[in-house]
Structure formats: C-alpha cells, structure tokens
C-alpha positions as CSV (number, residue, x, y, z in Angstrom):
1,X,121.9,139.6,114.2
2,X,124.3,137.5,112.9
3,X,122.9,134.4,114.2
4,X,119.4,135.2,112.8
5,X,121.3,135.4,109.2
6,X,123.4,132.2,109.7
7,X,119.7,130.7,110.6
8,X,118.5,132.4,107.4
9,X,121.0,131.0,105.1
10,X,120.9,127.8,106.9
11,X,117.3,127.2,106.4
12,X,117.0,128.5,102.6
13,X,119.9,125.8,102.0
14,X,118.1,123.0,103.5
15,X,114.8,124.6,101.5
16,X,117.0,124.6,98.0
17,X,118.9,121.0,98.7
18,X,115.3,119.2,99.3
19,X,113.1,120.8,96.3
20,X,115.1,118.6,94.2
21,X,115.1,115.3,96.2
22,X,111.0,116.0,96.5
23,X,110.3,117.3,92.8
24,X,109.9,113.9,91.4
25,X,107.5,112.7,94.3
26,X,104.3,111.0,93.1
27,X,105.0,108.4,90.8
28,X,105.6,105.3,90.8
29,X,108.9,103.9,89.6
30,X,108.8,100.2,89.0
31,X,105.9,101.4,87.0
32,X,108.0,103.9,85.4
33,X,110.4,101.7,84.7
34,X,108.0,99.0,82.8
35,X,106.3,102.1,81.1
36,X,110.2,103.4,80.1
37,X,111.1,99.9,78.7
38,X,107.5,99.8,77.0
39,X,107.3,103.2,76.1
40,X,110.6,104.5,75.6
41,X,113.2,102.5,74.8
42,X,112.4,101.9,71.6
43,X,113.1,105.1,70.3
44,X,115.9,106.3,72.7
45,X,118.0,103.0,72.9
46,X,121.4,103.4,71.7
47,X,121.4,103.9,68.2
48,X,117.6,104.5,68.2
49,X,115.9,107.4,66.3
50,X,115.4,109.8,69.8
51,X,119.0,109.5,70.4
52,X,120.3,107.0,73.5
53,X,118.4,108.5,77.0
54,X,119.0,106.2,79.9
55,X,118.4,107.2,83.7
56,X,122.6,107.6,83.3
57,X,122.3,110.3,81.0
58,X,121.3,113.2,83.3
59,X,121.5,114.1,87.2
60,X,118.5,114.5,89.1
61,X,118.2,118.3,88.6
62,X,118.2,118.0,84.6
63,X,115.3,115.3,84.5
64,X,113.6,117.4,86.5
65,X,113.6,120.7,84.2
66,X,113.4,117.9,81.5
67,X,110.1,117.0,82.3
68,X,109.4,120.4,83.2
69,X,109.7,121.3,79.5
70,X,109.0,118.5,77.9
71,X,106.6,116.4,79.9
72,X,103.3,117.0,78.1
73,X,105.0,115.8,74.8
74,X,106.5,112.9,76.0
75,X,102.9,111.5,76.8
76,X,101.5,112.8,73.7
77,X,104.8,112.0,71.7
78,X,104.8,108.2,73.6
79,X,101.1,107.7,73.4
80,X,100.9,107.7,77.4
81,X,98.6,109.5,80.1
82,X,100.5,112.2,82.2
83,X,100.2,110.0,85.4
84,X,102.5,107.7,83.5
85,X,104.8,110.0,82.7
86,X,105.1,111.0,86.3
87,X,105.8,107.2,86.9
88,X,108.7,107.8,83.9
89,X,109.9,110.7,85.6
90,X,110.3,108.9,89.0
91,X,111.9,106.1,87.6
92,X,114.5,108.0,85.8
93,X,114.8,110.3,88.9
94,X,115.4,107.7,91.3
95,X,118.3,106.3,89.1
96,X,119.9,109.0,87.7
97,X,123.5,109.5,87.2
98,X,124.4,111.2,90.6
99,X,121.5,109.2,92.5
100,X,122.3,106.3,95.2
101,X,120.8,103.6,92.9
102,X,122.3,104.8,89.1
103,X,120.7,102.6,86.5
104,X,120.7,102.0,82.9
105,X,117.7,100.4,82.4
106,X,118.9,97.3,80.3
C-alpha cells in the first residue's frame, strides 16, 4: 500500500514538473524572437509606453499564465495572428529568467 502511494505521488510529480516545460510547445522561437523585436519591443523596451518586458522578466510558469490571460490581446493589441503569438510565447519561454538559455533580447 505504501508503495502504490509513493508510485502515486511519484508519478503526479513527474506529471506537474513537465506540464510546464511542454505548455509552450508549438511555436517557433527564432520566429518569436524576430516577431518580439518586430512586434514588441517597441512598446515594452525600457522606458517604452507597455512598461520594460524582456524574456528576464518572468520564470517559465508566469509567461505561461501570461499568455494564458492575455494571449488573444497581445495579437490583437500587436497587430499579429495567434500562431505568432505562440512563436512569442516560445521565444520568451525558452529564455526566461529561470530557463537554461536566459535572454534579454537586445
């Protein structure tokens, strides 16, 4: 019984750990990143009008509930389709702060 349970735990662990590595899956994020500088960067560069909003300034797990919430009206806000936004998404996934390749997109 208590083997069953440490298999249990073990296995909603590994399930909880990997939904965020895989959440950003999809897009493309050499894309993302010409679309961010494009796109983006105009309005959140430091000092810009959308407030500074780098890959740096969240983990992994905040971009994703960012685009979560917000994801629609960044394409509509940016002028972008949704499949671009993806590409966004993965760029700034793949470099966010607690990622292996952090980036500031400069």
């Amino acid at each position: 019984m208590k083997r069953m349970a440490g298999i249990i735990v073990t296995l909603s662990l590994f399930a909880f750990c990997t939904s965020f590595a895989l959440a950003a899956e999809g897009g493309n994020p050499k894309k993302g990143k010409y679309l961010y500088k494009k796109s983006c960067k105009t309005c959140h560069d430091t000092g810009g009008e959308g407030g500074e909003m780098t890959p740096l300034s969240k983990t992994q797990a905040q971009w994703d509930r960012f685009f979560e919430k917000k994801g629609k009206g960044c394409a509509e806000h940016a002028g972008v389709s949704e499949k671009d936004v993806k590409d966004i998404q993965q760029f700034l996934f793949d470099h966010a702060a607690d990622s292996d390749q952090p980036e500031t997109c400069g």
